[in-house]
BAGU-955162 format. One record per residue: residue in one letter; residue number from 1; x, z, y of N, C-alpha, C in turn. Coordinates in steps of 0.2 Angstrom, whole numbers, padded with zeros to 4 digits. Example, Ala and Ser with C-alpha at 12.3 -4.5 7.8 and 13.67 -1.06 7.14 Angstrom:
BEGIN
{node 'a', 1, {0066, 0039, -0028}, {0062, 0039, -0022}, {0066, 0039, -0016}}
{node 's', 2, {0064, 0035, -0011}, {0068, 0036, -0005}, {0064, 0039, 0000}}
//
This chain:
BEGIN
{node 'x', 1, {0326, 0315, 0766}, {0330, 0312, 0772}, {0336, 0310, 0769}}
{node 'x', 2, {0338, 0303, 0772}, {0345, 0299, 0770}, {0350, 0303, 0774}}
{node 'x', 3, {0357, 0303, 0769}, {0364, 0308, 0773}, {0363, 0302, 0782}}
{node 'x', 4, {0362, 0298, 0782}, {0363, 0295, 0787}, {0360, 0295, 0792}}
{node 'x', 5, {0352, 0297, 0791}, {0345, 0300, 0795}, {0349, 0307, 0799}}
{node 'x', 6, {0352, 0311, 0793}, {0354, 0317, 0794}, {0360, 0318, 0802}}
{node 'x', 7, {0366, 0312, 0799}, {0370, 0312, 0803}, {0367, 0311, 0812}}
{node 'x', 8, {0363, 0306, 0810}, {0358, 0304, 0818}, {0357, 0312, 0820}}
{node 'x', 9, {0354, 0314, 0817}, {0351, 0321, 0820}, {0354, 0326, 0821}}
{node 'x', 10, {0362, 0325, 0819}, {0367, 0329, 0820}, {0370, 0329, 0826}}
{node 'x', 11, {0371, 0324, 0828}, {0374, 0318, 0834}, {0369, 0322, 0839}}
{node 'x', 12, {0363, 0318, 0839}, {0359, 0320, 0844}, {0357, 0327, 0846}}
{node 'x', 13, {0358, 0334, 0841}, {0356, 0337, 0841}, {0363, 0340, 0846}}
{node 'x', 14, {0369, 0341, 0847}, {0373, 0341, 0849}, {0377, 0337, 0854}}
{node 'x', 15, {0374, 0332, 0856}, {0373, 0328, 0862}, {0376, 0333, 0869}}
{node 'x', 16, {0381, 0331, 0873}, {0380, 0336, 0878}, {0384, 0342, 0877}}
{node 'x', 17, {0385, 0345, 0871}, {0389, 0350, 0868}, {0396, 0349, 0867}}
{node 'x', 18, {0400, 0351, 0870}, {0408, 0352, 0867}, {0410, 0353, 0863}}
{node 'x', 19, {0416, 0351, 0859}, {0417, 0355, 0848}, {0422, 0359, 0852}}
{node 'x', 20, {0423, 0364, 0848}, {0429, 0369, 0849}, {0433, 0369, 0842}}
{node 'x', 21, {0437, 0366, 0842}, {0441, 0369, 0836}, {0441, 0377, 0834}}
{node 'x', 22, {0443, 0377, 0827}, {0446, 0387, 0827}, {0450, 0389, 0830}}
{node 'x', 23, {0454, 0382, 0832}, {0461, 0384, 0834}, {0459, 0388, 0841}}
{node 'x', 24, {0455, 0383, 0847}, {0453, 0385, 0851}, {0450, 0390, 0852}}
{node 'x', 25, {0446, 0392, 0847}, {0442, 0401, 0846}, {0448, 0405, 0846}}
{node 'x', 26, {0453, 0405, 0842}, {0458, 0411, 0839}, {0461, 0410, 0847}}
{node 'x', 27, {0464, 0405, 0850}, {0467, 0403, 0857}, {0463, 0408, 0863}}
{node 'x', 28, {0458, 0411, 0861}, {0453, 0413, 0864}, {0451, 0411, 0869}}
{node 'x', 29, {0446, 0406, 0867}, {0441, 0402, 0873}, {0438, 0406, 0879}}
{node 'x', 30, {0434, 0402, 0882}, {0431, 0406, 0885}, {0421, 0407, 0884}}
{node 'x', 31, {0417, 0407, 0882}, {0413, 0408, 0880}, {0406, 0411, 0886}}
{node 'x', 32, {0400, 0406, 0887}, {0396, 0407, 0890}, {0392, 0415, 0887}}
{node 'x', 33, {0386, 0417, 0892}, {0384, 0422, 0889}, {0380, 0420, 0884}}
{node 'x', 34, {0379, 0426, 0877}, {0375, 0426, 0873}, {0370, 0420, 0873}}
{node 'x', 35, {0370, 0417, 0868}, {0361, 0412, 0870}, {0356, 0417, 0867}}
{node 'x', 36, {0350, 0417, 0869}, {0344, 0421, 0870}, {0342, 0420, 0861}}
{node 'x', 37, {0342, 0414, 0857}, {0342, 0417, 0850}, {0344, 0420, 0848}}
{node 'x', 38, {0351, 0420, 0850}, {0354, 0425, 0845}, {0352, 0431, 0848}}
{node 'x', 39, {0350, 0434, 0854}, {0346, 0442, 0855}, {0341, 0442, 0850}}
{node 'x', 40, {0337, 0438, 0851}, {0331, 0439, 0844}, {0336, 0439, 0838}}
{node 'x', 41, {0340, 0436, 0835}, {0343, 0436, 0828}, {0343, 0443, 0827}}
{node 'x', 42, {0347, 0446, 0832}, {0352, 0453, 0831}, {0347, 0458, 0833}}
{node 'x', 43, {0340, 0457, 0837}, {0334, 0462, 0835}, {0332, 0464, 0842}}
{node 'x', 44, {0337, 0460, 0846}, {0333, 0462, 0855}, {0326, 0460, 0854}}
{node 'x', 45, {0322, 0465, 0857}, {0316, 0463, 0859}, {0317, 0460, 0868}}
{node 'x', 46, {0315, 0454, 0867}, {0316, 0450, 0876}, {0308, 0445, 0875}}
{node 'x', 47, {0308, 0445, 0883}, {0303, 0443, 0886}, {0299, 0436, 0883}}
{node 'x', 48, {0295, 0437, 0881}, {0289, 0432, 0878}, {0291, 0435, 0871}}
{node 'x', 49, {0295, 0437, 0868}, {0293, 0439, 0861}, {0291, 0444, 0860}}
{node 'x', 50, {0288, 0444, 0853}, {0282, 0451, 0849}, {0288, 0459, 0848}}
{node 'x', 51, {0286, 0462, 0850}, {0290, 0467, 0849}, {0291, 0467, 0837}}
{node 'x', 52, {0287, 0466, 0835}, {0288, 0466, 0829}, {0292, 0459, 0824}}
{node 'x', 53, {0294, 0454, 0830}, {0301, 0451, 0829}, {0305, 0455, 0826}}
{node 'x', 54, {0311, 0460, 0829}, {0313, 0463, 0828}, {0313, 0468, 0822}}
{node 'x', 55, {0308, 0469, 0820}, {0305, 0473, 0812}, {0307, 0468, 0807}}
{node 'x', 56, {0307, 0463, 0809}, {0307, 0456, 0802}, {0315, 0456, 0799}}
{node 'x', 57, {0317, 0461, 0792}, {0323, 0456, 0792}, {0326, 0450, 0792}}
{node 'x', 58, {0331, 0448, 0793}, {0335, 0442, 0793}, {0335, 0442, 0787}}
{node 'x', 59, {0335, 0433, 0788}, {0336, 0430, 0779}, {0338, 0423, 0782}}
{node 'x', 60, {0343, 0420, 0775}, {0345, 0414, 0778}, {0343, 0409, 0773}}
{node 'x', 61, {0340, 0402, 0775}, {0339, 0398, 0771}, {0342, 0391, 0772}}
{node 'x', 62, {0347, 0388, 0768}, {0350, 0381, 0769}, {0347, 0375, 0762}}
{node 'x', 63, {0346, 0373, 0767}, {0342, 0366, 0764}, {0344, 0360, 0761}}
{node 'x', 64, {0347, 0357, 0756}, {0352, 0352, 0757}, {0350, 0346, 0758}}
{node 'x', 65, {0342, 0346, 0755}, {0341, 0340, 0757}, {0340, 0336, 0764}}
{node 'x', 66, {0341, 0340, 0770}, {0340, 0339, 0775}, {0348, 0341, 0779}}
{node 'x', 67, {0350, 0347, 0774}, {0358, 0348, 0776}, {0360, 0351, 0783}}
{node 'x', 68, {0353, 0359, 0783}, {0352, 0362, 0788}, {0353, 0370, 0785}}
{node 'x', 69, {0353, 0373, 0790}, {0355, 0381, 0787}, {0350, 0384, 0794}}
{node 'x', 70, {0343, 0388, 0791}, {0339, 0391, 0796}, {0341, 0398, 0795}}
{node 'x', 71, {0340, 0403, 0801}, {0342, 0409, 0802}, {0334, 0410, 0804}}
{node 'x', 72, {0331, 0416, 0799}, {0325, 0417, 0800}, {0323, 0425, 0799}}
{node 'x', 73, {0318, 0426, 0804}, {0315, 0434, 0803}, {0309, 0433, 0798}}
{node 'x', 74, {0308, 0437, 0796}, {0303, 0438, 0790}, {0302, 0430, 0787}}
{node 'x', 75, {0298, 0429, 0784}, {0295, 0421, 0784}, {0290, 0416, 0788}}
{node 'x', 76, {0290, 0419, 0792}, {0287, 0415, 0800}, {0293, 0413, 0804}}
{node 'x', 77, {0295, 0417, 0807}, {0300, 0417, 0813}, {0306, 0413, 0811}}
{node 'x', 78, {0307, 0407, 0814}, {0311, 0402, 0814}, {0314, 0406, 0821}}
{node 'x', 79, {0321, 0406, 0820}, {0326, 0409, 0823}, {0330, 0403, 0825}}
{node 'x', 80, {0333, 0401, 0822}, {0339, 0396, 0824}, {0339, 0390, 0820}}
{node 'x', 81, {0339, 0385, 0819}, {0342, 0381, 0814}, {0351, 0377, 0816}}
{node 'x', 82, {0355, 0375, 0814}, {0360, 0371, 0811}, {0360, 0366, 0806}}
{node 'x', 83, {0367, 0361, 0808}, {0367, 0355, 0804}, {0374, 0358, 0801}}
{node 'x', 84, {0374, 0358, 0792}, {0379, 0359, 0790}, {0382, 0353, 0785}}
{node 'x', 85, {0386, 0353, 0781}, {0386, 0349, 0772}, {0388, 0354, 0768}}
{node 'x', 86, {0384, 0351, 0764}, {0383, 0354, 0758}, {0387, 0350, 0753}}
{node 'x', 87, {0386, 0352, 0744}, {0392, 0349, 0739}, {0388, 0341, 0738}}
{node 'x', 88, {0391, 0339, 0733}, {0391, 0331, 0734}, {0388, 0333, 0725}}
{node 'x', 89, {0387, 0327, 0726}, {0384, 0326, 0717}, {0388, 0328, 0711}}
{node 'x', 90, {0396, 0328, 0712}, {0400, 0330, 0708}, {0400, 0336, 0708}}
{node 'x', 91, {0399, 0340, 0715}, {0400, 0347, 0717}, {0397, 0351, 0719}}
{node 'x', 92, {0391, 0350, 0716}, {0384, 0355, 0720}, {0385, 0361, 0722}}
{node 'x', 93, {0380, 0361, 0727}, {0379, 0368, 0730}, {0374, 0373, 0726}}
{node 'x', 94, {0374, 0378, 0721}, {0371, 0380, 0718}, {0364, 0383, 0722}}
{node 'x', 95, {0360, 0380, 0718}, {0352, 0384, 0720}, {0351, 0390, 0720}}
{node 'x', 96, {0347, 0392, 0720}, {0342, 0399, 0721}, {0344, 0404, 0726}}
{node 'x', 97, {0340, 0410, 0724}, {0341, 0415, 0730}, {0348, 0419, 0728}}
{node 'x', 98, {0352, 0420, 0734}, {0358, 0425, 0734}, {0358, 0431, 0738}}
{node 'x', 99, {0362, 0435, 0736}, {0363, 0441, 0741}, {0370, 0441, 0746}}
{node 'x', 100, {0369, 0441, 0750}, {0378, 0441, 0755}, {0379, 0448, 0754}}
{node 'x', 101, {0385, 0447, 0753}, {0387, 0457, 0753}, {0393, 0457, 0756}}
{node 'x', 102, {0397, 0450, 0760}, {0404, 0452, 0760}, {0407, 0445, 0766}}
{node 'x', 103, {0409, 0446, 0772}, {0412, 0440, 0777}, {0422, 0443, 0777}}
{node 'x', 104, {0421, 0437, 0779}, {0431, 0437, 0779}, {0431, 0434, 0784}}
{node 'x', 105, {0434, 0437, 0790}, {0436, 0435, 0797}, {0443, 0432, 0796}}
{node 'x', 106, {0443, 0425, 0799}, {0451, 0422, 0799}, {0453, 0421, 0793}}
{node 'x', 107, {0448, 0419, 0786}, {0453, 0416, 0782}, {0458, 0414, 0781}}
{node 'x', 108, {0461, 0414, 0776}, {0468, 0409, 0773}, {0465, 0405, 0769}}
{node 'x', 109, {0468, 0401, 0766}, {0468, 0396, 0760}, {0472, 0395, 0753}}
{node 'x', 110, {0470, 0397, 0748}, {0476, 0396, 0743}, {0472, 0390, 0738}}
{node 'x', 111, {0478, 0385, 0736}, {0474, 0379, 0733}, {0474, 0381, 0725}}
{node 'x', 112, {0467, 0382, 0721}, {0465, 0382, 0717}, {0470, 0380, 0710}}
{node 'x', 113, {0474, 0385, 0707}, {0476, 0381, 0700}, {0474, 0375, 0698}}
{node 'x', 114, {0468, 0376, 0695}, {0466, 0373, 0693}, {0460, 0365, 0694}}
{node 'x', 115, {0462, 0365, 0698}, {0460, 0360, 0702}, {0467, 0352, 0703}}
{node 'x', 116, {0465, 0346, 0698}, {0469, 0341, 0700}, {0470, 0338, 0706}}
{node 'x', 117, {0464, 0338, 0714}, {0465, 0337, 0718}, {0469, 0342, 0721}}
{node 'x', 118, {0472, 0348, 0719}, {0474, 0352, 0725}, {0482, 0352, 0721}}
{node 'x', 119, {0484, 0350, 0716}, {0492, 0349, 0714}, {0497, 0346, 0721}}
{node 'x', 120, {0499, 0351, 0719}, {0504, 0347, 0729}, {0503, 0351, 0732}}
{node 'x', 121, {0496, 0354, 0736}, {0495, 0357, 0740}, {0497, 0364, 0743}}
{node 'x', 122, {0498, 0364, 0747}, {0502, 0372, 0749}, {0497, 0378, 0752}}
{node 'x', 123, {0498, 0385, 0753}, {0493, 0388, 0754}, {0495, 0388, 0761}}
{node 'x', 124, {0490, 0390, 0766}, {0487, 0391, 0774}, {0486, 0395, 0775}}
{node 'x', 125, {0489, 0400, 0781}, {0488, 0405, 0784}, {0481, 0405, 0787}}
{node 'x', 126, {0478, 0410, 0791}, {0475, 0409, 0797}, {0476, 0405, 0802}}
{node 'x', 127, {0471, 0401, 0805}, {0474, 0398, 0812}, {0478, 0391, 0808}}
{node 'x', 128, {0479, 0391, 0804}, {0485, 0385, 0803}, {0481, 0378, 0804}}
{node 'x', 129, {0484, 0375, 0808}, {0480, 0370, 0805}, {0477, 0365, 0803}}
{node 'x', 130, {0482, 0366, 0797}, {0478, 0365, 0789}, {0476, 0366, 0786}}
{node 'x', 131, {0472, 0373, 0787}, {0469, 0376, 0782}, {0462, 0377, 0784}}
{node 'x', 132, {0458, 0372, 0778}, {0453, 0369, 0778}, {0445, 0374, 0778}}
{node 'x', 133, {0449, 0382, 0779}, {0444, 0387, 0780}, {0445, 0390, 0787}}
{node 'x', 134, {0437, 0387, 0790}, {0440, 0389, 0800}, {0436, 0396, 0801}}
{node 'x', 135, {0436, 0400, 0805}, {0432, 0406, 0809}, {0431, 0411, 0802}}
{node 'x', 136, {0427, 0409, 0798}, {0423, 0414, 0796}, {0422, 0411, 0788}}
{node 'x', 137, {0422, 0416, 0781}, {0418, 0413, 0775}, {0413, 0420, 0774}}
{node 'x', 138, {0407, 0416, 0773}, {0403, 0419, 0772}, {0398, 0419, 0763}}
{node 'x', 139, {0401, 0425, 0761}, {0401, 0424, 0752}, {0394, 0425, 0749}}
{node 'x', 140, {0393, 0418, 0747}, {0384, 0420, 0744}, {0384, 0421, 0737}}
{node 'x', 141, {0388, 0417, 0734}, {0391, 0418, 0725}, {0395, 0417, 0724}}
{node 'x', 142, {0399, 0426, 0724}, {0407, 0427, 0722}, {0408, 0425, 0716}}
{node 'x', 143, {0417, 0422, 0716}, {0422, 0423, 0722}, {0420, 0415, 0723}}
{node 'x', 144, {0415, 0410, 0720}, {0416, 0401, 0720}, {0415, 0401, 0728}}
{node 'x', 145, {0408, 0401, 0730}, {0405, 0400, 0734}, {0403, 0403, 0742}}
{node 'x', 146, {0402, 0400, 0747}, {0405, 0401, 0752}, {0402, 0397, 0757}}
{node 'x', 147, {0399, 0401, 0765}, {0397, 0396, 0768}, {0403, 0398, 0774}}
{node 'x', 148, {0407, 0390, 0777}, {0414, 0395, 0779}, {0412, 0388, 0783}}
{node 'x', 149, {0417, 0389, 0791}, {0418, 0384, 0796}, {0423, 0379, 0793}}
{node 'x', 150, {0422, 0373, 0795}, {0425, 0367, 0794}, {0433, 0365, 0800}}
{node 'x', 151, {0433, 0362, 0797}, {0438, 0358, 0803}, {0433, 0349, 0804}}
{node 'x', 152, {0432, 0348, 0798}, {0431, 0339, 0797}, {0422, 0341, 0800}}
{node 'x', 153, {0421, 0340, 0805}, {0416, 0343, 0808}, {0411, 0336, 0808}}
{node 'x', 154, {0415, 0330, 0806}, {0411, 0322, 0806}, {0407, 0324, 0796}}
{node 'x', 155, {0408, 0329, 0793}, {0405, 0329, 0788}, {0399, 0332, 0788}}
{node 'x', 156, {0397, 0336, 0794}, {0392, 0340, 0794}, {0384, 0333, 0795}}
{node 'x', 157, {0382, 0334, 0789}, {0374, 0332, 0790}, {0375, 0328, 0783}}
{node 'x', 158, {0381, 0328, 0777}, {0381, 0323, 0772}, {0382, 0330, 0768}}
{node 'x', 159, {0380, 0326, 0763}, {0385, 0329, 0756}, {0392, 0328, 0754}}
{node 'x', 160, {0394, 0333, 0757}, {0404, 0332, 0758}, {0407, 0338, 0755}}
{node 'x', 161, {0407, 0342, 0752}, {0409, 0348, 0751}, {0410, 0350, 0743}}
{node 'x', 162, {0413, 0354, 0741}, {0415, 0355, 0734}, {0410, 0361, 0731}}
{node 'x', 163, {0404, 0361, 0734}, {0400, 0366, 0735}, {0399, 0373, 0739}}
{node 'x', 164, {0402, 0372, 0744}, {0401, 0380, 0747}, {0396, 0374, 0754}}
{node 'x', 165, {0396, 0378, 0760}, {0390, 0377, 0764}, {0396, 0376, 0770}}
{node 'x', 166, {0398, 0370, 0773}, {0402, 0369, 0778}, {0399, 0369, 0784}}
{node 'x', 167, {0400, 0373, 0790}, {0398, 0374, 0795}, {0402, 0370, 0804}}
{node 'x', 168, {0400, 0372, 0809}, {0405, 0371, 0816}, {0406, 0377, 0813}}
{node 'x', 169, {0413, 0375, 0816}, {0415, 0381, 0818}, {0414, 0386, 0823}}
{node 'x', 170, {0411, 0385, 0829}, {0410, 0389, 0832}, {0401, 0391, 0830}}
{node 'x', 171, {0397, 0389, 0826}, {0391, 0389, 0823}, {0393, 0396, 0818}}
{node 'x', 172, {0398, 0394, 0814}, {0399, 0400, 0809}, {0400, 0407, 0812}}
{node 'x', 173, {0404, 0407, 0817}, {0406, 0415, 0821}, {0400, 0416, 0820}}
{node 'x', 174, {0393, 0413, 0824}, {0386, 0415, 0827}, {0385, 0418, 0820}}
{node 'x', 175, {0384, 0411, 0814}, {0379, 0416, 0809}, {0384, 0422, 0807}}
{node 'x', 176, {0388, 0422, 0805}, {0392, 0429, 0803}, {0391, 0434, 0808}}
{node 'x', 177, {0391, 0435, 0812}, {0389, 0440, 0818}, {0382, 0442, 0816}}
{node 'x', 178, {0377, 0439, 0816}, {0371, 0439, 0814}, {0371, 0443, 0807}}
{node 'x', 179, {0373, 0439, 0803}, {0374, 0443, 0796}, {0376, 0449, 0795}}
{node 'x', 180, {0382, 0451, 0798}, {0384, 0459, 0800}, {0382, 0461, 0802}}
{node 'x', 181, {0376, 0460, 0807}, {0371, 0466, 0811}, {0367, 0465, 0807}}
{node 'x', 182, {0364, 0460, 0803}, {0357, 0462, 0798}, {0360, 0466, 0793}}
{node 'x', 183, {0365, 0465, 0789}, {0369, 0471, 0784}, {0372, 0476, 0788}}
{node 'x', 184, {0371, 0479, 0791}, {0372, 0486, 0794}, {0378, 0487, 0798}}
{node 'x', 185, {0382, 0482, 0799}, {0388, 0481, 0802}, {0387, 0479, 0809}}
{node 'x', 186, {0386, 0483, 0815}, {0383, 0480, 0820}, {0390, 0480, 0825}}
{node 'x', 187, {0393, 0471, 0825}, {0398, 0471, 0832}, {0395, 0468, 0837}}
{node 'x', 188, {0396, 0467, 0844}, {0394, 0464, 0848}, {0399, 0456, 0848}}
{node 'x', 189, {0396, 0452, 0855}, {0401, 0446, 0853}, {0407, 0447, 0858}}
{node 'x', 190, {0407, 0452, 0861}, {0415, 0452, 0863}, {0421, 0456, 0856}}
{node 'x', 191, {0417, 0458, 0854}, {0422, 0461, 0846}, {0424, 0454, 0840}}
{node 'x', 192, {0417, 0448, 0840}, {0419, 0443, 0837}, {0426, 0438, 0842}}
{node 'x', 193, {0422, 0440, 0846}, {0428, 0434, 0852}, {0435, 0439, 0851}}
{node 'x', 194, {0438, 0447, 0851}, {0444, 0447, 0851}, {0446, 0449, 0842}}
{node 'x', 195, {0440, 0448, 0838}, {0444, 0446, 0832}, {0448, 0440, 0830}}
{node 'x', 196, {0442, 0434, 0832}, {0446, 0428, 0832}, {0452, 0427, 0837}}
{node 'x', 197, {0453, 0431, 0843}, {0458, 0431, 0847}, {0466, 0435, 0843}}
{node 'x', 198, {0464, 0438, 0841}, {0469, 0440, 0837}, {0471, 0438, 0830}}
{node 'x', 199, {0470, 0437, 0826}, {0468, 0430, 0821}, {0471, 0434, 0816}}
{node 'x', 200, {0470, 0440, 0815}, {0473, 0443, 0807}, {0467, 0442, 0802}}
{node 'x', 201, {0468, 0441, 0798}, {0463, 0441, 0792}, {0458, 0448, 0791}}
{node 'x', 202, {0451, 0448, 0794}, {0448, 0455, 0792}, {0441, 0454, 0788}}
{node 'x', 203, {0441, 0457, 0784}, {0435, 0459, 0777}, {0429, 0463, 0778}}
{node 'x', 204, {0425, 0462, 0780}, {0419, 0466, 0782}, {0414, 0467, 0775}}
{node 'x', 205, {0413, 0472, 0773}, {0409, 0473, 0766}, {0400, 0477, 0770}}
{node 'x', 206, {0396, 0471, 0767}, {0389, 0473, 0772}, {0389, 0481, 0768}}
{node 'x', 207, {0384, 0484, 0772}, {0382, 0489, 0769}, {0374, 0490, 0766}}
{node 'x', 208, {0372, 0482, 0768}, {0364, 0480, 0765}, {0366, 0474, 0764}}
{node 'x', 209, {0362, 0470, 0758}, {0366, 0463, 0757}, {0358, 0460, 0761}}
{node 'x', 210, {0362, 0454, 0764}, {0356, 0447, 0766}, {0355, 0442, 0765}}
{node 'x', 211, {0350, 0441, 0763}, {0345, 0437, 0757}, {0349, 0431, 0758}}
{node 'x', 212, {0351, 0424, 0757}, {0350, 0418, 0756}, {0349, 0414, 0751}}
{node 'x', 213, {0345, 0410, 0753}, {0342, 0404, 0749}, {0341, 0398, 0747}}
{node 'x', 214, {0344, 0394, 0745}, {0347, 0387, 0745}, {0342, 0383, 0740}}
{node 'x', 215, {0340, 0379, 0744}, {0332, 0374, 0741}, {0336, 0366, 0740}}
{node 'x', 216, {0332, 0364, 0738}, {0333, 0356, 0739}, {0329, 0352, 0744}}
{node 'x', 217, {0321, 0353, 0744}, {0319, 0351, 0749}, {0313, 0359, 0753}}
{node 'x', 218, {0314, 0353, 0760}, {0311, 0360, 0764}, {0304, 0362, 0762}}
{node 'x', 219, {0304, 0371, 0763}, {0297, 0373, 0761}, {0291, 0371, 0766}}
{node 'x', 220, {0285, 0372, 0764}, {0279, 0372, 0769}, {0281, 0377, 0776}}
{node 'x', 221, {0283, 0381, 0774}, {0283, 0387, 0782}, {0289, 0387, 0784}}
{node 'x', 222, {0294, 0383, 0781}, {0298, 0384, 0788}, {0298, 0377, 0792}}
{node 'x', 223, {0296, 0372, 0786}, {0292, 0364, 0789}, {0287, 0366, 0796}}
{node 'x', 224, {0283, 0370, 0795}, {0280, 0373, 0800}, {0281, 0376, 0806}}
{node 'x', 225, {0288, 0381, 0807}, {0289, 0383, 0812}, {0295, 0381, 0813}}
{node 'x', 226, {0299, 0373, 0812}, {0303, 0369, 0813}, {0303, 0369, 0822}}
{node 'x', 227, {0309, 0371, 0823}, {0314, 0371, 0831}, {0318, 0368, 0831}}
{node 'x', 228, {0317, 0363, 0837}, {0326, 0360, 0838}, {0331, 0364, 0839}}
{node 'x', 229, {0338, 0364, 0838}, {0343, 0368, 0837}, {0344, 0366, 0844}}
{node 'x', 230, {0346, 0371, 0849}, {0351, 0369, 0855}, {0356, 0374, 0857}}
{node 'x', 231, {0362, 0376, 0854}, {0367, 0380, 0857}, {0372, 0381, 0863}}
{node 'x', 232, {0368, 0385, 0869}, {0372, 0384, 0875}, {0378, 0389, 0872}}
{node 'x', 233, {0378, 0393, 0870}, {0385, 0397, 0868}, {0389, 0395, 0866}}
{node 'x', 234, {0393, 0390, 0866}, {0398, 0386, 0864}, {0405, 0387, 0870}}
{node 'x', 235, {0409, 0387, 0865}, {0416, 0385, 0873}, {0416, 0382, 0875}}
{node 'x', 236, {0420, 0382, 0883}, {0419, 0379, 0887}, {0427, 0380, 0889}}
{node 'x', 237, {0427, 0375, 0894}, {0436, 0375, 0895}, {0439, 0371, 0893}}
{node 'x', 238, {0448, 0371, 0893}, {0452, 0366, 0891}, {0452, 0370, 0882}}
{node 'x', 239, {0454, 0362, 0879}, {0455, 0363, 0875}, {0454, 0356, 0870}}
{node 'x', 240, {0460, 0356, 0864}, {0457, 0349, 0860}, {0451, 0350, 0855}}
{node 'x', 241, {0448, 0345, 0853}, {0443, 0344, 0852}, {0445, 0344, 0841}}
{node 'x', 242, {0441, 0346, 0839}, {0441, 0347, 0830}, {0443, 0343, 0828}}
{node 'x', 243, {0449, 0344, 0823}, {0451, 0338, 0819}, {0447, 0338, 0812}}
{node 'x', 244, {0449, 0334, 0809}, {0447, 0336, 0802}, {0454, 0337, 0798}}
{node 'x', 245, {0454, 0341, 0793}, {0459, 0344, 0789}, {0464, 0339, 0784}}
{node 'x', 246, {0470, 0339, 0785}, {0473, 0332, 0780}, {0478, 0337, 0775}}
{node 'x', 247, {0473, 0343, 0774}, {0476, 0345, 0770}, {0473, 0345, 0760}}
{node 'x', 248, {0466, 0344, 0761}, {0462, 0343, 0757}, {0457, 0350, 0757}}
{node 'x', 249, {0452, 0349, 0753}, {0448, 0355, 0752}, {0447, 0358, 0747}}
{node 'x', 250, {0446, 0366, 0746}, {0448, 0368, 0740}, {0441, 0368, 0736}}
{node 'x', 251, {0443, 0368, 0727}, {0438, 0366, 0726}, {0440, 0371, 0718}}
{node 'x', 252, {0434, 0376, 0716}, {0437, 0379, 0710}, {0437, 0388, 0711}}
{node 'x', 253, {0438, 0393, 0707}, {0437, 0399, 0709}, {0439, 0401, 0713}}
{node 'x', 254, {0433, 0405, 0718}, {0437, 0408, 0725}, {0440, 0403, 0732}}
{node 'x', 255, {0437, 0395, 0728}, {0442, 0393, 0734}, {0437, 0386, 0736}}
{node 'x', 256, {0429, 0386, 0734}, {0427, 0381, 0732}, {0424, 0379, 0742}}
{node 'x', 257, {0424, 0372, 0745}, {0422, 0373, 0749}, {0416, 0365, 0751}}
//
């Protein structure tokens, strides 16, 4: 699939839907109820599903050649899909299976030593907004890599990234929420809503790690049980719409995005 193909499908897939900055989330939106995937994610049995849903651990799989990030139970159960970017030819997104063992609520930003784009660059508190890591990072190979919310949210569907997995930011809250109840940390979404409302930086360590798996093109079974993506849980309300970041992106240990 061409990044352009990608973009279409990212457009349309979100058609309808309002963007929320981070700044909006930490501002503390206001937020419809739960969408009904994410009760399946988090292990509700509800009505038309198999009660043995809920049995299937969560696993996550992102695809870059389609520049998609599935949330899935066992290997049948399509959960959720998302349109993310992924690294660019100079800055791949490393392949194979990983383990998450670790999310950072309200990161900061510190620019990379070692890194020639980021000479100049200052570090970013939480909430800042310049600081090119929004909501949530979620660590699949420490300390480089990272699936963490964006600000430049016109990048999701390309290869834009310095290799970590760039998400909406209000997309990322969902998966990490998800993540932490499948590794053993079960918050509800008003505990995500008054973290982000309070905006201190918090480190959540799983106490089971969750599997993901980063392919180039998609498998037969998730091609198979492939679902349009539609997120009613998004905020609603006043509020400006995502900028993208003019600070740059970090790119190099611990800071890769």
């Amino acid at each position: 699939m061409t990044q352009q193909t990608g973009k279409k499908r990212r457009l349309s897939r979100r058609a309808g839907i309002g963007i929320a900055a981070a700044a909006i989330l930490v501002a503390g939106a206001t937020f419809v109820s739960q969408p009904r995937w994410l009760d399946r994610a988090l292990g509700a049995v509800i009505p038309g599903a198999s009660a043995d849903d809920a049995s299937q651990p969560v696993n996550l799989w992102a695809i870059t050649g389609t520049h998609e990030l599935y949330i899935m139970r066992g290997q049948t159960d399509t959960v959720h899909i998302y349109d993310v970017a992924t690294g660019t030819t100079r800055y791949p997104t490393p392949k194979g299976t990983f383990r998450i063992r670790k999310i950072v609520w309200n990161p900061g930003w510190t620019p990379p030593p070692d890194a020639d784009w980021a000479r100049g660059k200052r570090a970013r508190g939480p909430g800042d907004p310049g600081n090119p890591m929004k909501v949530a990072k979620i660590f699949f190979k420490e300390p480089d890599y990272y699936i963490h919310g964006t600000g430049d949210t016109n990048s999701l569907g390309w290869d834009a990234s310095h290799g970590c997995i760039r998400m909406h930011p209000d997309d990322v809250a969902r998966v990490a929420q998800v993540v932490m109840n499948a590794g053993g940390v079960a918050h509800d979404w008003d505990w995500v809503k008054r973290t982000l409302h309070i905006g201190d930086t918090r480190t959540i360590n799983l106490k089971q790690p969750v599997t993901l798996t980063v392919a180039g093109d998609l498998p037969e079974f998730l091609l198979a049980g492939r679902k349009p993506a539609a997120d009613p849980g998004v905020a609603t309300g006043a509020g400006a719409a995502a900028t993208s970041s003019s600070s740059g992106e970090a790119a190099g240990p611990g800071n890769r995005n």
